[in-house]
N, C-alpha and C positions, 0 to 999 in steps of 0.2 A: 419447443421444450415445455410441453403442457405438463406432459407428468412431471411426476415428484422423484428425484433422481437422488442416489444415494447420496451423502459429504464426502468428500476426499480423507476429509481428517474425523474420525469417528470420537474424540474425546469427549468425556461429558465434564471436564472440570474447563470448561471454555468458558469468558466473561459475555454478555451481550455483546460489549463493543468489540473483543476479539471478533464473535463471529462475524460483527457488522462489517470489518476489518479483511477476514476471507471471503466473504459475500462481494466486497468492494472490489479485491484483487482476481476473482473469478470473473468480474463483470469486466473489469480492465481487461484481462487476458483476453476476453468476446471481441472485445472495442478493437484490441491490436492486431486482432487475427481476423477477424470479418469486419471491422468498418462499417458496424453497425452502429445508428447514431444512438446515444444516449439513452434514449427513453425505450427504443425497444430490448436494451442491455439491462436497463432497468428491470423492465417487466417479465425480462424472464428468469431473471436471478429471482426476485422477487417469487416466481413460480417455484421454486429449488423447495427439495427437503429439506428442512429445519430451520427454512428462514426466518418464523416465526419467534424462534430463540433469539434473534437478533435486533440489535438496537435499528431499528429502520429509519430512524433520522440521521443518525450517526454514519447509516451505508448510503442514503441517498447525497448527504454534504460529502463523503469522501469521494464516493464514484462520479456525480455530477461535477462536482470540482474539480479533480484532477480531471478529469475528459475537458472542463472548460476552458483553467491553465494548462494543460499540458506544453503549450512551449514554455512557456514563458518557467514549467519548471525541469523541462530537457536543459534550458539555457541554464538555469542554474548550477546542475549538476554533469551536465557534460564534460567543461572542463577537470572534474575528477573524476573522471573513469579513463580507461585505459586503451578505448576502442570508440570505434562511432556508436550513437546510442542505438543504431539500423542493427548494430552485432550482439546488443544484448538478449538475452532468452527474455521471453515473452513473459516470463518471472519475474527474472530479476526487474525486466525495464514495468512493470506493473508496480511492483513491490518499490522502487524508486521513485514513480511517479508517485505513490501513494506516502511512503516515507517524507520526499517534499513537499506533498502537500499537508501533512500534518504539522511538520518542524514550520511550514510558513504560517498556517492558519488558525491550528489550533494551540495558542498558547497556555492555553490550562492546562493540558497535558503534557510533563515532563517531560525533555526532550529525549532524556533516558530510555523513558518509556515508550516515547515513537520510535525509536531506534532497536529496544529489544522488541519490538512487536513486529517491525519489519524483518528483522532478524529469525523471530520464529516463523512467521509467514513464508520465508524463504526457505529455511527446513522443513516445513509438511508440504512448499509445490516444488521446491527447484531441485534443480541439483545437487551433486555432492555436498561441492565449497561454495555454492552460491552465496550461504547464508554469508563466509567470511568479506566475501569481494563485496554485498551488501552493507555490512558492516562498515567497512571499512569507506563507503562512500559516501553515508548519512554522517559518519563519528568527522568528516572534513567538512561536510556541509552545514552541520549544526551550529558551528562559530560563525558562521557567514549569515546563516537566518535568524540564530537566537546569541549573536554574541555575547549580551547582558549575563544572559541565564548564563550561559556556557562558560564563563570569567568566573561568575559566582561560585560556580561548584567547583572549579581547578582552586580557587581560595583555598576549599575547607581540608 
């Protein structure tokens, strides 16, 4: 993957860390599907058109990370899903590995906000209703990872 290959999602009102965000999810979907370790998933997303516009610390902690945890955030969130994590689309289970690894890791970013970002990620790669069964499985798992925060906001 030397050359520069078109985006899937052509928008120009995308944030860096969005893109960092689909970079990361493109590089999971490599990892789930060929079993390529880390660093050469890296280096070829890293190759991709427009990578450039992306936050690249922001996609090397998310994609390195979820590849590093990834049980440990399958275990998390397996008990909410509705199948084995083996039956999820290479989407969604990207888009979840990547959704728990935000709600675990990065706490400065609202959990809100992890959860509609996985959410759109899920509408420009997955399927129809993906985005909802996503939804629906970060919005059970948020109290479990950020109970604090997650208490706070059902307050107001």
């Amino acid at each position: 993957m030397t050359d520069k290959t078109p985006h899937a999602n052509p928008s120009k009102n995308r944030t860096p860390r969005h893109r960092a965000r689909e970079f990361a999810l493109q590089g999971l979907y490599q990892w789930l599907l060929n079993n390529e370790d880390a660093t050469t998933v890296v280096n070829n997303i890293r190759a991709a058109h427009g990578f450039e516009k992306a936050d690249a610390d922001h996609f090397a902690a998310l994609l390195y990370g979820a590849i590093k945890d990834s049980v440990a955030l399958r275990e998390a969130f397996a008990p909410l899903i509705d199948r084995g994590v083996k039956e999820l689309s290479p989407i969604e289970h990207g888009v979840l590995l990547l959704g728990a690894y935000e709600l675990k890791n990065n706490l400065e970013i609202p959990y809100r906000v992890v959860i509609n970002e996985a959410v759109e990620l899920t509408k420009s790669f997955g399927g129809i209703d993906g985005h909802k069964y996503v939804n629906g499985v970060l919005d059970k798992l948020a109290p479990k990872l950020r109970a604090e925060e997650v208490a706070a906001d059902s307050r107001r």
